[in-house]
Residue, then its C-alpha position, 0 to 999 in steps of 0.5 A: x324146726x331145730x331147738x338145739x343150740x349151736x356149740x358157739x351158743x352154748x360156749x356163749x351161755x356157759x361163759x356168761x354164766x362162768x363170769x356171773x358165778x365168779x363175781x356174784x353171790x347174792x350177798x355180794x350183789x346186796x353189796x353191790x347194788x346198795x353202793x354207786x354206780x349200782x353195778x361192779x366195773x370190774x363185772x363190766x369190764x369182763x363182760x367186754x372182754x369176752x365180747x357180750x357187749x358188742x353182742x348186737x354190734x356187726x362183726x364188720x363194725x367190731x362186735x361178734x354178731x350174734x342175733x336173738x337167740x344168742x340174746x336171749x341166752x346171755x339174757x337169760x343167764x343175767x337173770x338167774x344171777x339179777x345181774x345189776x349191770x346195764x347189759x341191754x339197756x346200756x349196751x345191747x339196745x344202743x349198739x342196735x339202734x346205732x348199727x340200724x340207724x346211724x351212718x357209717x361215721x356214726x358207727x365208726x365213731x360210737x360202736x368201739x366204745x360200746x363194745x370195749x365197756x368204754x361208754x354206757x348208752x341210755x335210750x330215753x323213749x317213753x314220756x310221762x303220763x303216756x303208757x305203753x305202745x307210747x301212741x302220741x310223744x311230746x318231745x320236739x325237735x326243732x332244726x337250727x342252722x347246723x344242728x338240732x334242739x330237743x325240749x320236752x321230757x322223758x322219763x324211765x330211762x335207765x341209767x339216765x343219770x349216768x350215761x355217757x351218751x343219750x338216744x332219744x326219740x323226738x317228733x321233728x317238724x315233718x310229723x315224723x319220729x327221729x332219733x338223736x344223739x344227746x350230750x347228758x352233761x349238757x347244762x340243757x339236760x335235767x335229770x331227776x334220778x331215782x332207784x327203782x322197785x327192784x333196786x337199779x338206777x334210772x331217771x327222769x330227764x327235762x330237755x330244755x332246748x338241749x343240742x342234738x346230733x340227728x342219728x343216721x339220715x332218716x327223720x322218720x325212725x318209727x320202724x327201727x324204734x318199733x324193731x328196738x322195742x320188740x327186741x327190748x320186749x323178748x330180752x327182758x322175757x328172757x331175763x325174766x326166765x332166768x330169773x323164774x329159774x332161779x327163784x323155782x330152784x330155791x324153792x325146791x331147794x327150800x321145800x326139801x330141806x326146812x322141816x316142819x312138825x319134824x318132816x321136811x316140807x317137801x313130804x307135803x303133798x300140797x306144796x310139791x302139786x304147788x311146786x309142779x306147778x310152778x315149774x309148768x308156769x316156767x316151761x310155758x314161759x320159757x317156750x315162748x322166750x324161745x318162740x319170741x326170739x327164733x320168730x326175731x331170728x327169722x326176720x320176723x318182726x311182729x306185734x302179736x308174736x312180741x305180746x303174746x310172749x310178753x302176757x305169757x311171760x308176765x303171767x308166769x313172773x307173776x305166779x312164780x314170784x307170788x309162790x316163791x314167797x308163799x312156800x317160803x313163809x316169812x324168810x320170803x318176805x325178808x331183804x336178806x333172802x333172795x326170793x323177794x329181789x327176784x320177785x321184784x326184778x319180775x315185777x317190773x319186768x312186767x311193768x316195762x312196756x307193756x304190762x299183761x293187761x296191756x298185751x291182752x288188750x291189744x292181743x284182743x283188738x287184733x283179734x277184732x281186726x282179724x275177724x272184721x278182715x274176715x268176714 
């Protein structure tokens, strides 16, 4: 198997990275993120210049057609900068449900906004009280006449007070899970906005018998939204990763220059093995980035591969965060230094679809049914 990346990969990687260096500095991120709308336009619209937006959208329908690994490589570069902007799940992820599930009209009509950064999209997925792999969703979708009426509630939507356009999953009367195409300034839609712990934006939303637009034909979109969440799953790893990255480098960084008793830190055997060992917590991680996204790459779609990627990548964020701050010292514990933003960003990566203890149990009850399969 071939790890190396092609020159348009690689051009891809160095070019987020080229805009992320010129706009961001983690104090003009701070700035950022404590103003509306929570991210840069002018970002946003670089972004769509050079083409990432449409990163999930079909060159035939106007994007550039990467797939997974092109993904986890712009993903990765968002998170070394904590990049505030809705790259995924207000662009990427809608792009794909639309380019899955919707008809050529649909398509047609909503992927040339997406692409240009004309129109930010949010999913509207997961319901209160109900946790991850979300068995069981309370949403109803009822068809009347010409069109379709949601009611129920979703919540942990990014950017869900703010969208031009919602996809939001919902049980029809046959049994089945479809998605639809919501209006959020519809006076049926309620949102209840917030920040979240690592400083975004997201909302709860009620849906009171809100108008709907059927996205596609199917009223049965389990396997595109099980695909979608996969896919949601490594983008996030790979988000994570680059994050790792940068919370390591500037822990080294901080070992070798801050001295302590007049000896820089880094001359202390127990911080560099602790060091070490972050660094291996981080290539561990990133094997298994790079193993979750080749595995979507070669069309293989599978919930075992997904959680082992997400425990692996979970219990290295969790490492990584909690020894960045410790080998810190005070300064980690401190707004104004980046470390703690990156330890809160790879928190709630973890928390998002799915937690470790979550990916463990289900790692565990395959492992029951493989063996009763077995035997």
């Amino acid at each position: 198997m071939d790890f190396t990346f092609t020159p348009e990969q690689a051009l891809l990687r160095d070019t987020v990275r080229s805009v992320l260096t010129r706009f961001y500095t983690p104090e003009r991120r701070a700035e950022v993120v404590a103003d509306d709308p929570g991210w840069d336009p002018k970002v946003w619209a670089a972004f769509a210049e050079i083409g990432l937006l449409g990163l999930t959208v079909p060159i035939e329908d106007g994007g550039i057609g990467g797939g997974p690994v092109e993904t986890m490589l712009a993903m990765e570069e968002l998170g070394r900068t904590l990049a505030p902007e809705p790259v995924f799940d207000g662009a990427l992820l809608p792009a794909f449900l639309i380019s899955r599930a919707g008809t050529p009209e649909q398509r047609a009509r909503l992927l040339p906004g997406i692409v240009e950064g004309e129109h930010v999209f949010a999913f509207a997925h997961a319901e209160p009280g109900v946790r991850w792999p979300y068995p069981r969703l309370t949403t109803l979708a009822v068809e009347g006449g010409a069109r379709w009426t949601l009611t129920g509630r979703k919540t942990l939507v990014p950017q869900g007070d703010r969208a031009h356009r919602l996809i939001v999953s919902a049980v029809v009367p046959t049994g089945g899970t479809a998605l639809f195409l919501v209006d959020p300034r519809d006076p049926a839609v309620v949102p209840t906005a917030y920040r979240t712990y690592d400083g975004r934006r997201g909302a709860d939303l009620e849906l009171r018998g809100a108008p709907a637009e059927l996205l596609g034909t199917s009223l049965d979109a389990g396997e595109v939204i099980g695909e979608a969440v996969i896919a949601t799953q490594a983008a996030l790893g790979a988000e994570a990763v680059g994050a790792m990255a940068e919370a390591l480098r500037l822990t080294t960084d901080y070992l070798k220059t801050r001295k302590q008793f007049g000896v820089a830190l880094r001359m202390f055997q127990t911080l560099t093995h602790r060091a070490a060992d972050m660094y291996v917590s981080l290539e561990l991680a990133r094997s298994m980035s790079l193993y979750a996204a080749m595995s979507l790459a070669d069309g293989l779609v599978d919930e075992t591969v997904a959680s082992r990627a997400k425990l692996r990548i979970g219990r290295s964020g969790r490492h990584i965060g909690q020894e960045a701050i410790q080998l810190h010292g005070g300064i980690g514990m401190t707004a104004e230094y980046p470390v703690g933003h990156y330890t809160a960003r790879l928190t709630a990566i973890e928390h998002t679809l799915g937690d470790s203890s979550d990916h463990l149990r289900q790692l565990a009850g395959r492992l029951g049914e493989q063996r009763q399969a077995a035997s």
